[in-house]
PLY file of the C-alpha trace (Angstrom):
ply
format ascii 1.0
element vertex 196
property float x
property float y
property float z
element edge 195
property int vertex1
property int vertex2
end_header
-7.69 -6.28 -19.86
-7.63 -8.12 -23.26
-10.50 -10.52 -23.93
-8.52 -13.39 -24.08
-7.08 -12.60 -20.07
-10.67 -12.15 -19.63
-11.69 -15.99 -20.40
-8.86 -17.18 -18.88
-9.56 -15.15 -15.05
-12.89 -16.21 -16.09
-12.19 -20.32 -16.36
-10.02 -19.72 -13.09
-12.47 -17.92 -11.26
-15.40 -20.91 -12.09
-13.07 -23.69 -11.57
-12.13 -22.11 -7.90
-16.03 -21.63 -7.07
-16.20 -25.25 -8.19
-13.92 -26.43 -5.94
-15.54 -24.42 -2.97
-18.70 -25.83 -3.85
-17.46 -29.09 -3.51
-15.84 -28.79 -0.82
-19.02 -27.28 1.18
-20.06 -30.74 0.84
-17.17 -32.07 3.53
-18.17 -30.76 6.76
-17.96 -31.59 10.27
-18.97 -30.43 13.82
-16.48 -29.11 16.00
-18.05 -28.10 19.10
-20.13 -31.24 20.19
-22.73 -29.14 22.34
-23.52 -26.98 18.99
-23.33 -29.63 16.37
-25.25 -27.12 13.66
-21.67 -25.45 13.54
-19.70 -27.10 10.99
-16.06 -26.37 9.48
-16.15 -26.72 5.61
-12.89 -25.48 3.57
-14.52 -23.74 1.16
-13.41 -20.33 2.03
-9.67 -21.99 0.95
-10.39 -21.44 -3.03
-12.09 -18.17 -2.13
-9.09 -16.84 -0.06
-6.61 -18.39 -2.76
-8.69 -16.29 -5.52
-8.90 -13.34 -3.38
-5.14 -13.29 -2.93
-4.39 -13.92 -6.98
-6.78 -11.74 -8.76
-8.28 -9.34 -5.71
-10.61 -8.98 -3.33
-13.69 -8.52 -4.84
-12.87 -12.03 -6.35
-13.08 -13.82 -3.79
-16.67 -12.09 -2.89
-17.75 -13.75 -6.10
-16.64 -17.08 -5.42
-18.09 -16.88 -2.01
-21.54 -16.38 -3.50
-21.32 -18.38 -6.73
-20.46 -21.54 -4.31
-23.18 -20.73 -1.90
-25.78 -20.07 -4.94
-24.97 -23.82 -6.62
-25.48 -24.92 -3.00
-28.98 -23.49 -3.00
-29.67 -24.37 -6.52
-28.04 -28.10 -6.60
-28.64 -29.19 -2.98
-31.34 -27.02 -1.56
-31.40 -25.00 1.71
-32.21 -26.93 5.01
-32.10 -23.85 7.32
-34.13 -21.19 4.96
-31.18 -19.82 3.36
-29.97 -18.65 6.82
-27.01 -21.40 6.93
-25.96 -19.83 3.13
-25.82 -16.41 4.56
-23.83 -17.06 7.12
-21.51 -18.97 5.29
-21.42 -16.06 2.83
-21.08 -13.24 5.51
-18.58 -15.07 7.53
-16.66 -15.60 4.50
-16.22 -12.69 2.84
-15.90 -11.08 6.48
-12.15 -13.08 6.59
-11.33 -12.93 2.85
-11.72 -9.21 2.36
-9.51 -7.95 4.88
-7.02 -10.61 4.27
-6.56 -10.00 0.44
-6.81 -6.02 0.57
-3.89 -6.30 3.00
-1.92 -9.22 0.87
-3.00 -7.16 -2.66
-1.16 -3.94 -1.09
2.34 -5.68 -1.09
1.96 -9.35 -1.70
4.60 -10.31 0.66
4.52 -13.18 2.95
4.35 -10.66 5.84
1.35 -9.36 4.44
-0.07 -12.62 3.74
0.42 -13.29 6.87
-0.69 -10.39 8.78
-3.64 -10.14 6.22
-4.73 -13.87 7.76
-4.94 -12.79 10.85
-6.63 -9.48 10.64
-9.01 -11.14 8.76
-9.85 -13.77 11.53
-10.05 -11.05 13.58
-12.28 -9.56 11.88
-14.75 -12.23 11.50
-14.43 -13.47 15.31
-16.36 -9.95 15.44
-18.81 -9.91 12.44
-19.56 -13.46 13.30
-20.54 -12.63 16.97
-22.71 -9.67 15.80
-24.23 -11.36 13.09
-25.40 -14.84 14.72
-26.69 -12.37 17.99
-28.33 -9.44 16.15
-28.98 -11.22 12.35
-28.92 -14.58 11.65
-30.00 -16.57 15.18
-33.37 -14.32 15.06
-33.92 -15.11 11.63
-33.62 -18.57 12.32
-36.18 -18.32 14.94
-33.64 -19.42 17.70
-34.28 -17.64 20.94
-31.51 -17.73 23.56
-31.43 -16.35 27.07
-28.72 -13.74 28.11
-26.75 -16.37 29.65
-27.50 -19.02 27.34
-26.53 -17.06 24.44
-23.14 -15.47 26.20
-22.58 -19.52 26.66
-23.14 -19.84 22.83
-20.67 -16.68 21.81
-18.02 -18.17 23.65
-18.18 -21.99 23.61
-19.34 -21.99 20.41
-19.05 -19.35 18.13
-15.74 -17.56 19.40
-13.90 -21.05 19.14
-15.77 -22.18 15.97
-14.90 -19.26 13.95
-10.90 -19.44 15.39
-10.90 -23.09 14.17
-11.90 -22.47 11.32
-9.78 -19.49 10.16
-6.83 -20.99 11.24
-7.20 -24.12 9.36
-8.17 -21.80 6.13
-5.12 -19.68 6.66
-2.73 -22.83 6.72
-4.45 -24.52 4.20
-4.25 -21.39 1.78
-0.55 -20.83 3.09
1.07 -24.21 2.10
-0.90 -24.46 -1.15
-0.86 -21.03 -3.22
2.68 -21.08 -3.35
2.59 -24.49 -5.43
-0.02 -23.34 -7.63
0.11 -19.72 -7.86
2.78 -19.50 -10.65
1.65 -22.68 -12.47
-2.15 -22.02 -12.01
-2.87 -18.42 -11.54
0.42 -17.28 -13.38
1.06 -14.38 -10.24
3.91 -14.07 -8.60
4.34 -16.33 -5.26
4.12 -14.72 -1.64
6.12 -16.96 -0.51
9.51 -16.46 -2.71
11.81 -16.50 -0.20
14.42 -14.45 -2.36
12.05 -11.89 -3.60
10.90 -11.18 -0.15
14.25 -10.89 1.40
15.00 -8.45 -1.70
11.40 -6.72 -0.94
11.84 -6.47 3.02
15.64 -5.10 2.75
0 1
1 2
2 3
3 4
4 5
5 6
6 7
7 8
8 9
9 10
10 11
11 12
12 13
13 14
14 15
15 16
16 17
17 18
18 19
19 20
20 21
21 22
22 23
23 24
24 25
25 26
26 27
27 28
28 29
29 30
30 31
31 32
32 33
33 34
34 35
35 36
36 37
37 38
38 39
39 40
40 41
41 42
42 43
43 44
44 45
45 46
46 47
47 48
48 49
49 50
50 51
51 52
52 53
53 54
54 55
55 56
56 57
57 58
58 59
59 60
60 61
61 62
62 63
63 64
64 65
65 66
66 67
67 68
68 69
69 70
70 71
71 72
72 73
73 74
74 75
75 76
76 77
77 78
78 79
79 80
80 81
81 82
82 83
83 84
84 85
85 86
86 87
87 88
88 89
89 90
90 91
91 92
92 93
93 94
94 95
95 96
96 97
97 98
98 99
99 100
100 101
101 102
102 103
103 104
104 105
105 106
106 107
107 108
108 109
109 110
110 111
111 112
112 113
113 114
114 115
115 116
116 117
117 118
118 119
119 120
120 121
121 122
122 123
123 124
124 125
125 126
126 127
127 128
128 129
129 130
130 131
131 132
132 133
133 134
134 135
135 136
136 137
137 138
138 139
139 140
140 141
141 142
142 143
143 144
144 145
145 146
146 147
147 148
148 149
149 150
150 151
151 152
152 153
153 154
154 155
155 156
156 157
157 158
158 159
159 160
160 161
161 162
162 163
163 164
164 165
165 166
166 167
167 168
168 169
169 170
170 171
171 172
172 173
173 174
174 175
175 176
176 177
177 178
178 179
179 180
180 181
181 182
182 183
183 184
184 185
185 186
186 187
187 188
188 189
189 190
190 191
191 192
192 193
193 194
194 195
């Protein structure tokens, strides 16, 4: 890749971890009995990235927002809330843009999104149980932590990566050609050319 391609993923790349940094900052609880869980749409520039210039992409974003929210703002959980943001993260992104980057399709895009909740419904249970509620120093009963998995976490986590998907859906095809200069997913021409 020529330098000058270089700077310019480069700018892209900072001013999409910008905008997930700021957008960590608008937050809200969705399950009233677990108010610490809070949807943020920060994985949105993340996913977008992931999807224009690959995977490991949106891994960096993930942790460049999460580091200026530890630098700028602090931790209030001892870096525990920043990990899980960052594992949960990545754990929807990376399936969903290695399956997009394949054949960047709207079927893939699609089917990428989903596999990719998927796949953090089930990182995010193991995590929180074996990882991040010990390290918080929260101990739960068997039965109160089975209520936690699925009142809380199991719906949390489904919120949330729906409202990502969507959001990334109905946005990178208005600025993928006149931001990120890639073709659009969802080119309803191409694809009917590209699926027969």
């Amino acid at each position: 890749m020529k330098p000058k391609n270089n700077l310019n993923t480069f700018i892209k790349v900072s001013l999409l971890s910008a905008i997930a940094f700021i957008l960590m900052y608008i937050d809200f609880p969705v399950i009233p009995i677990f108010p610490w869980l809070k949807i943020d749409l920060s994985d949105v520039p993340a996913l977008m990235g992931a999807f224009a210039f690959g995977p490991l992409t949106g891994i960096v974003i993930e942790a460049v927002k999460n580091l200026m929210i530890i630098v700028l703002k602090g931790t209030q959980t001892g870096f525990v809330g920043e990990i899980a943001n960052f594992i949960i993260g990545v754990s929807m992104i990376l399936p969903a843009s290695m399956l997009y980057n394949r054949c960047k399709t709207k079927k893939n895009a699609i089917i990428g999104m989903v596999s990719g909740i998927v796949i953090m419904e089930v990182i995010g249970i193991l995590a929180n149980v074996y990882f991040l509620l010990p390290a918080h120093g929260m101990q739960m009963a068997p039965a109160e932590l089975m209520k936690y998995v699925t009142v809380g976490l199991i719906p949390f986590n489904g919120i949330k990566g729906v409202l990502v998907s969507v959001v990334t859906y109905l946005l990178y095809k208005k600025i993928s050609v006149a931001i990120f200069k890639v073709e659009p997913m969802l080119d309803s021409k191409k694809l009917q050319n590209k699926l027969g």
